[in-house]
N, C-alpha and C positions, 0 to 999 in steps of 0.2 A: 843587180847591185854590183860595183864595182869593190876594186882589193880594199877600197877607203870609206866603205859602207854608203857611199854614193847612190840614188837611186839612175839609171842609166836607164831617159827615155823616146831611146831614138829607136825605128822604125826595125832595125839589124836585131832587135832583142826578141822580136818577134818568132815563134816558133814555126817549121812548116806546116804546113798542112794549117792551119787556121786555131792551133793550140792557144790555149793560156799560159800568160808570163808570171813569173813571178810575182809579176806587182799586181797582175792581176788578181791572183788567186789572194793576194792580202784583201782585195778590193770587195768580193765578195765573202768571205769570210767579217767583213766590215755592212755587207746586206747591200752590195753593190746589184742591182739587174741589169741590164744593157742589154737589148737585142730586136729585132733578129739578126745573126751574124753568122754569115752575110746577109747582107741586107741587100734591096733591089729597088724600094720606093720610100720607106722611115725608118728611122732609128727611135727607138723608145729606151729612156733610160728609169730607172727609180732611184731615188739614191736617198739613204736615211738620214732625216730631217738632220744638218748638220748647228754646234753649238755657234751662233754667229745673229749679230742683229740686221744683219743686211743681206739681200737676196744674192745669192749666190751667181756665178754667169758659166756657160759654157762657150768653147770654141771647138770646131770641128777643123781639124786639120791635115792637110793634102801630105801626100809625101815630098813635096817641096818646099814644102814649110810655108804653103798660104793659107788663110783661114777663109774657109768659103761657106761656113755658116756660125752665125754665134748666135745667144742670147740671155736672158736671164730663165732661171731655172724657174718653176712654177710650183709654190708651196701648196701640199693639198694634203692636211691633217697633219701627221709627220714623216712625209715623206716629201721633197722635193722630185720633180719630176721634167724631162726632154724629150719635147716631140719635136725631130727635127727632118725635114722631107730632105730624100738625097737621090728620086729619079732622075735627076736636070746632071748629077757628078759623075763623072768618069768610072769606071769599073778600078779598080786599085784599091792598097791599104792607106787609112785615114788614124787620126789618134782624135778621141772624144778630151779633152782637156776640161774638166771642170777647177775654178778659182773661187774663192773668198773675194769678197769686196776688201780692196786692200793689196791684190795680187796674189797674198797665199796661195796654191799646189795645193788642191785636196785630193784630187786623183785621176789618173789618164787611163782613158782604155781603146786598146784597139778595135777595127771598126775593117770590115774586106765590105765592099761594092760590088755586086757581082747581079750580069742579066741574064 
């Protein structure tokens, strides 16, 4: 978070060693799961059933800022959920970007690749 209460989520916010940010640590304190991380072949996320009538979507993204996997999230009781296969990507950090239908920012989480 920047001096203007700004959320700041570019890839430099990232801690060494494979720490939790800030936002992250809101994220699950919010019943956020994401993992395994690092990751070598999926990423699984859980993320609690948010208030919305329309399915939510995620994007996975590169530290170049492409997006080299998306989709819509997968309702299952009250939990939305992301299985996203990442053996075919590059070893590097990624950010998980989940949105609202609409565009809304529900919440980003970091993502290392690693063989």
């Amino acid at each position: 978070v920047d001096g203007n209460g700004s959320v700041n989520s570019s890839l430099e916010e990232l801690k060494p060693g494979g720490g939790t940010s800030v936002r992250e640590n809101e994220l699950i304190e919010r019943g956020w799961v994401v993992g395994p991380n690092p990751a070598q072949s999926s990423i699984h996320a859980q993320i609690p059933a948010l208030e919305t009538t329309q399915t939510p979507s995620y994007a996975l993204i590169s530290a170049n800022g492409s997006i080299v996997r998306s989709g819509s999230l997968i309702l299952a009781g009250n939990t939305y959920l992301v299985d996203a296969t990442v053996a075919d990507l590059a070893q590097g950090m990624y950010q998980l970007v989940v949105t609202a239908a609409g565009g809304q920012h529900l919440g980003t989480w970091s993502v290392q690749i690693s063989r």
